[in-house]
C-alpha positions in Angstrom: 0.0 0.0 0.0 1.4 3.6 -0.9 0.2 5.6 2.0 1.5 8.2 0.9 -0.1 8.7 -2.2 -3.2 8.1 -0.8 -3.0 10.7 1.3 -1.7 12.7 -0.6 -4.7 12.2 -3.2 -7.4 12.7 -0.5 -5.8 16.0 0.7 -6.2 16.8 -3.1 -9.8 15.7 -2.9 -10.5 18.0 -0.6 -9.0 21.5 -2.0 -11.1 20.4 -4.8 -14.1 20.2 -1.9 -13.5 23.6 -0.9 -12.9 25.1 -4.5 -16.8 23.7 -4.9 -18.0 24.8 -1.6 -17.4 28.8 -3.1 -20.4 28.2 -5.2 -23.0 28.1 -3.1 -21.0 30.4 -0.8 -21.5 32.7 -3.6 -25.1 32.5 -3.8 -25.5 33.0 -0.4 -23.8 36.1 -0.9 -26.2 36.8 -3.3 -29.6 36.4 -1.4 -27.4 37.9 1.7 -27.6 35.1 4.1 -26.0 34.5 7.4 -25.3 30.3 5.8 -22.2 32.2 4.0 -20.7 32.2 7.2 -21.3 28.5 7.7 -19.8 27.6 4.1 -16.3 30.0 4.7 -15.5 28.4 7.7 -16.2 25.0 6.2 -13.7 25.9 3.1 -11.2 27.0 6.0 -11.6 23.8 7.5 -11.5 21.8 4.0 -8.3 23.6 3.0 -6.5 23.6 6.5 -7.2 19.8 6.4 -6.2 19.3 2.5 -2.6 21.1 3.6 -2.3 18.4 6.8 -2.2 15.9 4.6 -0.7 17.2 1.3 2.3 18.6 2.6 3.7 15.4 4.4 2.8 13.2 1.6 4.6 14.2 -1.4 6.6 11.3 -2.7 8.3 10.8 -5.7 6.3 7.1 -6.1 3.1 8.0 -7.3 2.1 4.7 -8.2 -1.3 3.6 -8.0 -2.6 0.3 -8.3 -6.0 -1.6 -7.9 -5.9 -1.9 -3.9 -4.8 2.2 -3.8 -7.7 2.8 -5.9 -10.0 0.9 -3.9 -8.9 2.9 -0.8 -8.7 6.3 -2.0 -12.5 6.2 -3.5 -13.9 4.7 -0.3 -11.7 7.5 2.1 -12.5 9.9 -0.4 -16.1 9.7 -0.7 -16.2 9.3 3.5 -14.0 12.6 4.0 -16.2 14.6 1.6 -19.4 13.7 3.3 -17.9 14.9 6.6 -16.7 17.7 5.6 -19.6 18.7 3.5 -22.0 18.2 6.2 -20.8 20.9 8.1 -22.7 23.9 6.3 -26.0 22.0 7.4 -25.1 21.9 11.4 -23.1 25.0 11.6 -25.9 27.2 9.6 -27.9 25.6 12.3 -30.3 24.1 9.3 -29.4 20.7 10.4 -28.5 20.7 13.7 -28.1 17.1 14.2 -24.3 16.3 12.7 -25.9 12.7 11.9 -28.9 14.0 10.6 -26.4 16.7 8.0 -24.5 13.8 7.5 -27.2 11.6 6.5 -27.9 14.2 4.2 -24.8 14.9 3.0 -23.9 11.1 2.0 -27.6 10.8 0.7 -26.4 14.0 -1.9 -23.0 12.9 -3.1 -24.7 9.3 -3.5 -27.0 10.8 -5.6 -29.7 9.2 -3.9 -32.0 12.1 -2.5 -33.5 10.2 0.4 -33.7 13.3 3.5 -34.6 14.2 6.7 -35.9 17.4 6.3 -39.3 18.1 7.1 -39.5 21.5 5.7 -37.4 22.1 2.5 -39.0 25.3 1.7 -37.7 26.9 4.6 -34.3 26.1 4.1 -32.0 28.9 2.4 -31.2 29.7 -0.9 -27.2 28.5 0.1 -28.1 25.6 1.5 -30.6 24.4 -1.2 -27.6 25.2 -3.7 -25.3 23.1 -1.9 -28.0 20.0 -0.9 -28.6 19.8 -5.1 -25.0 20.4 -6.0 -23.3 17.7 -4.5 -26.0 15.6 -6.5 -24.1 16.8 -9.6 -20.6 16.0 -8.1 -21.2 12.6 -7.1 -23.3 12.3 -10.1 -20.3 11.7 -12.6 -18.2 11.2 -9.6 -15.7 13.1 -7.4 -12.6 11.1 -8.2 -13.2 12.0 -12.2 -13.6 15.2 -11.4 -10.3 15.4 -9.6 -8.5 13.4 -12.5 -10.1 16.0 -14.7 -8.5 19.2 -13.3 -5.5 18.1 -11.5 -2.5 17.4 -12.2 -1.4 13.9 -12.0 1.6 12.0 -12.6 0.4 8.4 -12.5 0.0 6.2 -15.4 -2.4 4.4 -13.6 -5.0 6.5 -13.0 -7.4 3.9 -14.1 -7.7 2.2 -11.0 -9.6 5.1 -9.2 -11.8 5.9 -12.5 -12.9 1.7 -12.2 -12.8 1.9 -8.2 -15.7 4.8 -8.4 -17.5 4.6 -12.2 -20.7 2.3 -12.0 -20.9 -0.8 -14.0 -19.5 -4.0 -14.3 -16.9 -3.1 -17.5 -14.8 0.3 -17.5 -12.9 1.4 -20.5 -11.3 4.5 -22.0 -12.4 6.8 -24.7 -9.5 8.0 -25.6 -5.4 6.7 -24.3 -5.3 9.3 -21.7 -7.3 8.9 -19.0 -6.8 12.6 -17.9 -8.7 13.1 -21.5 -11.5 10.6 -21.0 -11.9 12.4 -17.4 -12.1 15.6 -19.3 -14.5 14.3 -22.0 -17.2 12.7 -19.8 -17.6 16.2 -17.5 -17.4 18.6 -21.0 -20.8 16.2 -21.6 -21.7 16.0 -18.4 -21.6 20.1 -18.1 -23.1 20.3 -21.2 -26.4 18.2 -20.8 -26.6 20.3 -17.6 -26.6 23.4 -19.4 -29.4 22.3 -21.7 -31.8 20.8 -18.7 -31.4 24.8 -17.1 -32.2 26.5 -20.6 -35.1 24.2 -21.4 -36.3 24.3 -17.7 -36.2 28.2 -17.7 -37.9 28.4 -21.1 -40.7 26.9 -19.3 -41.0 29.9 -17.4 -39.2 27.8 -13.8 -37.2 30.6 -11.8 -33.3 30.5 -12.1 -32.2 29.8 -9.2 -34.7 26.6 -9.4 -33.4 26.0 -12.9 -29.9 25.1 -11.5 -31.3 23.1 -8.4 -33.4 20.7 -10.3 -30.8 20.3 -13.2 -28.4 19.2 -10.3 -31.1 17.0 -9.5 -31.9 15.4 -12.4 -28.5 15.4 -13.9 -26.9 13.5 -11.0 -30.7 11.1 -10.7 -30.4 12.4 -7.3 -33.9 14.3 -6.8 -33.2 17.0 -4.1 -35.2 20.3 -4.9 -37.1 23.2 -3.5 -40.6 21.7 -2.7 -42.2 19.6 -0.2 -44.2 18.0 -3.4 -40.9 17.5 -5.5 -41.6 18.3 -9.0 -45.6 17.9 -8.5 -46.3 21.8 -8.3 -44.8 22.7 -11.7 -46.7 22.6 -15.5 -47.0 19.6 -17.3 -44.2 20.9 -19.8 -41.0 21.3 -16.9 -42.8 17.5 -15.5 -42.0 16.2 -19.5 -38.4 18.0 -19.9 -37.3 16.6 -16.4 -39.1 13.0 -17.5 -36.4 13.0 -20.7 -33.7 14.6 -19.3 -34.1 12.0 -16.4 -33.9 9.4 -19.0 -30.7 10.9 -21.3 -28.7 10.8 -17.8 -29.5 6.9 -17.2 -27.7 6.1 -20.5 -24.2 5.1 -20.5 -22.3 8.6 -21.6 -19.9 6.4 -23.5 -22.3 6.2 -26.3 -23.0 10.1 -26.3 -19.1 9.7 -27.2 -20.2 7.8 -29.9 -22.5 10.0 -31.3 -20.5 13.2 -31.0 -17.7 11.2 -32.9 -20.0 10.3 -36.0 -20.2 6.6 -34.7 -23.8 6.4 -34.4 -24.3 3.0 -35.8 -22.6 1.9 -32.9 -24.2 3.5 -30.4 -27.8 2.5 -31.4 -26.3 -1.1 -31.8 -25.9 -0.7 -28.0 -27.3 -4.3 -26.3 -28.0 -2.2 -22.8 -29.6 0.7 -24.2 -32.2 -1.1 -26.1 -32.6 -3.0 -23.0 -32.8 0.0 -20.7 -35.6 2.0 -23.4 -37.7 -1.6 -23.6 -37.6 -2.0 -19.7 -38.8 2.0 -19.7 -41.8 1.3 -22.2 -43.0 -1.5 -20.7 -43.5 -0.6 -17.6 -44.5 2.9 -18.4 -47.3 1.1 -20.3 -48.3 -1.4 -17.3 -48.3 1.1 -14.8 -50.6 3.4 -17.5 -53.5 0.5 -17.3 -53.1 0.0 -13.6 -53.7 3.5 -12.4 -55.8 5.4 -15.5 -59.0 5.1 -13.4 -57.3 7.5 -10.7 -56.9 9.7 -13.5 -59.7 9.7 -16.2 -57.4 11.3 -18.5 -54.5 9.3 -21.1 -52.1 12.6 -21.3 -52.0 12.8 -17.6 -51.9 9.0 -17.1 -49.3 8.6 -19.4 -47.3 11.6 -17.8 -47.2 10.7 -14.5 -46.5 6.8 -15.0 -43.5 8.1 -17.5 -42.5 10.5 -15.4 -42.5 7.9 -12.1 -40.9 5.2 -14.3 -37.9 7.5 -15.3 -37.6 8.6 -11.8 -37.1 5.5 -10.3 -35.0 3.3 -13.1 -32.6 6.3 -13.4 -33.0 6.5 -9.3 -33.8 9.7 -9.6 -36.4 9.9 -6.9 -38.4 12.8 -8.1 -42.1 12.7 -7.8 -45.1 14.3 -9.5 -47.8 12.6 -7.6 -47.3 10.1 -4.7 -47.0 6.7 -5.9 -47.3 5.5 -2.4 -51.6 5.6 -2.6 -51.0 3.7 -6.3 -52.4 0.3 -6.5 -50.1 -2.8 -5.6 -49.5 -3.7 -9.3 -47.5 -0.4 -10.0 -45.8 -0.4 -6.7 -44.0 -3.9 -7.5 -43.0 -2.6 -10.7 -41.9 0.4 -9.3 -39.9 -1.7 -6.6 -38.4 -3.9 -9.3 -37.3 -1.0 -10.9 -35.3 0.5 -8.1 -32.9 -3.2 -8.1 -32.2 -2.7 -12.1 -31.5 0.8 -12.1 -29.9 2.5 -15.5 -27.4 1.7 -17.6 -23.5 1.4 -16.6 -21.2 4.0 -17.1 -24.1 6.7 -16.4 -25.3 8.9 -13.4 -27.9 6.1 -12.2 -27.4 4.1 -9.3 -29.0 0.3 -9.0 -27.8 -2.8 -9.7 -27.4 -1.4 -13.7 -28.5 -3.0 -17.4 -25.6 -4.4 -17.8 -25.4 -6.6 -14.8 -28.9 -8.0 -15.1 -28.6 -8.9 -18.9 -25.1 -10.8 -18.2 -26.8 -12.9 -15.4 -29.5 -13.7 -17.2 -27.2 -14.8 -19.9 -25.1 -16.6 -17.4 -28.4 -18.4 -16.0 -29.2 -19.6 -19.2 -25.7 -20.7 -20.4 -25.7 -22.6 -17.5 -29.0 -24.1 -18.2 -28.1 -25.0 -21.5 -25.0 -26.9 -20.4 -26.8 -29.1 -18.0 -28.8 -29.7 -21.0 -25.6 -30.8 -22.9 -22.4 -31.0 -20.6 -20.3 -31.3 -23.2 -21.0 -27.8 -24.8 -19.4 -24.8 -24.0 -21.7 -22.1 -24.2 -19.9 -18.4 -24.3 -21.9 -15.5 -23.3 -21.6 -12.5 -25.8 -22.4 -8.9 -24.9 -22.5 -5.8 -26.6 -21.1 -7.8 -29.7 -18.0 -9.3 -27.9 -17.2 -12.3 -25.7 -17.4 -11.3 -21.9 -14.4 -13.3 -19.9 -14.4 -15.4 -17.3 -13.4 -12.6 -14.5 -15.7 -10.2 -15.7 -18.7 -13.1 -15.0 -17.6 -14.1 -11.9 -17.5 -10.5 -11.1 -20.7 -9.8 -11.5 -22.4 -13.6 -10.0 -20.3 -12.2 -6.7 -21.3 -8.5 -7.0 -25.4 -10.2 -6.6 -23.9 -12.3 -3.7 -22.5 -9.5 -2.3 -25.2 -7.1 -2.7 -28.2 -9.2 -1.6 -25.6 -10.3 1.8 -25.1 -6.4 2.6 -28.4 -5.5 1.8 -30.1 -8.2 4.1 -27.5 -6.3 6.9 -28.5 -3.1 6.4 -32.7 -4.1 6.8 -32.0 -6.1 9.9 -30.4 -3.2 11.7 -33.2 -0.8 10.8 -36.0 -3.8 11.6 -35.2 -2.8 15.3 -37.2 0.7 14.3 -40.8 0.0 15.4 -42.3 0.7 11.9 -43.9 -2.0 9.3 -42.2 -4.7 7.3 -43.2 -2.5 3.9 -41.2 0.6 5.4 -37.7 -1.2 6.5 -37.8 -3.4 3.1 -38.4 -0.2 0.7 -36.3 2.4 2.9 -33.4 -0.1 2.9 -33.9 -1.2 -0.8 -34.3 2.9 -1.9 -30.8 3.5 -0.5 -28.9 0.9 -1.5 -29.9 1.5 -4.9 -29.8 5.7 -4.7 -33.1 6.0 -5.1 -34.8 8.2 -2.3 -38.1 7.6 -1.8 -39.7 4.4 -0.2 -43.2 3.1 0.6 -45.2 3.7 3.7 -43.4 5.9 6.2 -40.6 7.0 3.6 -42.8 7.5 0.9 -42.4 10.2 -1.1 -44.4 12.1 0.6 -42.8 12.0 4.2 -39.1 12.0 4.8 -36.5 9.9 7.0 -36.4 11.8 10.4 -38.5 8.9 11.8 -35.7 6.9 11.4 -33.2 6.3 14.5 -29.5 7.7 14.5 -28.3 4.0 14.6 -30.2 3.3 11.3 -29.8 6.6 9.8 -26.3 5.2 9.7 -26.8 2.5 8.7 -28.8 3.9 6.0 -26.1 6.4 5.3 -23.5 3.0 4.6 -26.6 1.6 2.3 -26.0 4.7 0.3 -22.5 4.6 -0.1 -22.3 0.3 -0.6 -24.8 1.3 -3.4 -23.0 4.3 -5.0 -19.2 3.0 -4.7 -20.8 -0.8 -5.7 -19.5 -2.5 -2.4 -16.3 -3.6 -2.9 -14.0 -0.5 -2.1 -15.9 0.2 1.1 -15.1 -3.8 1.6 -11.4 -3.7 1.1 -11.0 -0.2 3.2 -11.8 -2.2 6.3 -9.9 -5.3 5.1 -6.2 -5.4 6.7 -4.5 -6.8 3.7 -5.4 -3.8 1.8 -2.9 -1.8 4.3 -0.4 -4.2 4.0 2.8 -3.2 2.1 3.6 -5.0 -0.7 6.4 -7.5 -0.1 9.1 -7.9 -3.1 9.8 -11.3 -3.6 14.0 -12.2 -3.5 15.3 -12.0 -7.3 12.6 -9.8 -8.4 13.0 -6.6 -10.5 
């Protein structure tokens, strides 16, 4: 383990932190509100921190392999959620530090679940920051960092396949510095175009920004107590589709903006993801038309509802908790598949579903016929070995963690709906629940110890297990021993 590059990497993290925290310190300053005073002394603590553990660390071996990676994502995405918790309690908005922090993990997770009762009292600062750090951990803090800094390391492709979702990480381009660069120019770009369209429909600036955060990260903070329900039909239809665009791998925007857009419409996932979308956009539509008389508005809210949750958004227009139990299965089916690898969506992703269902039925097929050897194909090449028993231990895993993390909050005295869909909603970044932490209500109910627990749901779900796994392993702080005779 090269302690000191890790180090030296998270102090990096965090200038970066505290270079972000001046935005909504900035808009405080605009509305003139005493938060600003909250968010400076949080950037003095960000960048007095950053120094502590910069300055010691420099070392001319800036090598960084898988296990580094592994750690620096998991300490990395712990440190900023401390840190940015801190404008919440000292503003006084949060005064709970578990409750901020809650709510700091559940923005950087892009996962939107909260625990506060009355967002529309909360100030403009604060509402910036909440949605913002939807859009950092949206295409991911680590990318970010590889983006803008510096770095020296040839292997900065542990830390982008340590934090990027999916079961198969690639380049765009050689550099990864470049690829970094290319998925946030995107990334910023798509952003852009969710404000513009949202404040052509007549939705206030400063709103514009929030909900793009929101939407762009399939995080689902905002302004209102009824989430995206209060606005006109047309904002409820651009946030539907711009919920959508972010749940597809941004590889294949790539793709397009390269002239190859045979191959990104050849994409296996994508077709996958848009069929999954329809389908249950169109079951959901039969289920509840009789609460709405009306096929635009039926059609609106179940597309809107069904984007939400299989990009784990978590944005509502109406609450789906009163629907009847048809659409709330599908909707909780929904939240395990998630959106497609590679994107801003949380879940178990595409990807991983089609490749075990292909793995299931290879394996059918050779009990069938024991002497075949059936290869699984995706996206138009032959998936390996590794990459298959990657993902049949990633559902092991996951389903192992996940029957933790509902134990632990079982000892809450609320129903068997609630602790199933609260624990299900996080791990997969969703948000919103059924029952008590329906859309809604909130999570205060909830007590500190499974607030944290909730909190590690989040970040299991966000960083997909495995680094937060191998922090707390010993052998990952282990140093590497050189065998005798080796170069």
């Amino acid at each position: 383990m090269n302690r000191k590059m890790v180090f030296y990497i998270l102090g990096r993290i965090l200038l970066v932190e505290a270079v972000l925290l001046s935005l909504p310190t900035i808009c405080a300053l605009i509305y003139k509100e005493k938060c600003v005073y909250a968010f400076l002394i949080t950037i003095a603590v960000a960048i007095l921190l950053a120094l502590v553990l910069i300055l010691p660390n420099r070392t001319k071996d800036r090598a960084i392999f898988a296990k580094e990676g592994f750690v620096i994502v998991a300490l990395g995405w712990i440190c900023l959620s401390l840190i940015g918790a801190l404008p919440f309690t000292l503003s006084g908005e949060i005064p709970s530090f578990i409750n901020a922090f809650f709510e700091t993990v559940s923005g950087f997770t892009t996962t939107g679940a909260s625990i506060v009762a009355n967002v529309e009292a909360m100030s403009h600062g604060i509402l910036f920051w909440r949605s913002f750090t939807h859009w950092v951990g949206g295409m991911g803090i680590l990318v970010l960092v590889m983006a803008i800094v510096p770095t020296d390391t040839g292997r900065s492709m542990h830390l982008m396949r340590a934090e990027m979702p999916g079961p198969i990480i690639g380049k765009l381009v050689p550099r990864i510095k470049t690829t970094a660069k290319i998925l946030y120019l995107i990334y910023i770009f798509l952003t852009l175009l969710l404000v513009v369209f949202l404040y052509i429909g007549k939705m206030p600036l400063f709103e514009s920004f929030v909900h793009a955060f929101g939407a762009a990260g399939t995080g689902g903070f905002g302004v209102k107590a009824d989430s995206i329900g209060g606005y006109s039909p047309y904002i409820q239809w651009v946030i539907t589709i711009f919920m959508l665009i972010f749940g597809v791998n941004f590889n294949l925007y790539y793709l397009l903006l390269t002239k190859k857009i045979t191959s990104a419409l050849k994409s296996e996932e994508l077709w996958t993801y848009v069929i999954i979308t329809l389908v249950s956009t169109g079951l959901i539509m039969f289920n509840i038309y009789s609460q709405f008389g009306s096929f635009s508005e039926t059609l609106r809210h179940s597309a809107f509802q069904v984007s939400s949750i299989i990009t784990t958004t978590g944005y509502a227009t109406v609450d789906f908790n009163l629907w009847p139990s048809l659409s709330k299965i599908i909707l909780f089916m929904l939240m395990f598949i998630g959106g497609c690898a590679g994107s801003t969506a949380g879940g178990l992703k595409v990807s991983r579903v089609i490749l075990l269902f292909k793995t299931v039925k290879a394996n059918l097929k050779h009990m069938l016929h024991s002497r075949s050897v059936e290869s699984i194909r995706f996206e138009g090449k032959t998936v390996d070995k590794p990459t298959i028993n990657n993902v049949t231990s990633y559902f092991a895993v996951y389903f192992m963690c996940l029957l933790g993390v509902i134990v632990i909050i079982s000892f809450d005295p609320f129903d068997f709906e609630t602790h199933i869909s609260a624990a299900v909603s996080c791990f997969n970044n969703i948000g919103p629940a059924f029952s008590v932490a329906g859309p809604a209500s909130n999570y205060s109910a909830y007590s500190d110890i499974s607030k944290l627990a909730l909190s590690s749901a989040m970040l299991l779900g966000r960083l997909e297990i495995f680094p937060l796994l191998l922090l707390f392993s010993p052998t990952s702080w282990t140093k590497k021993r050189v065998m005798k005779g080796a170069k």
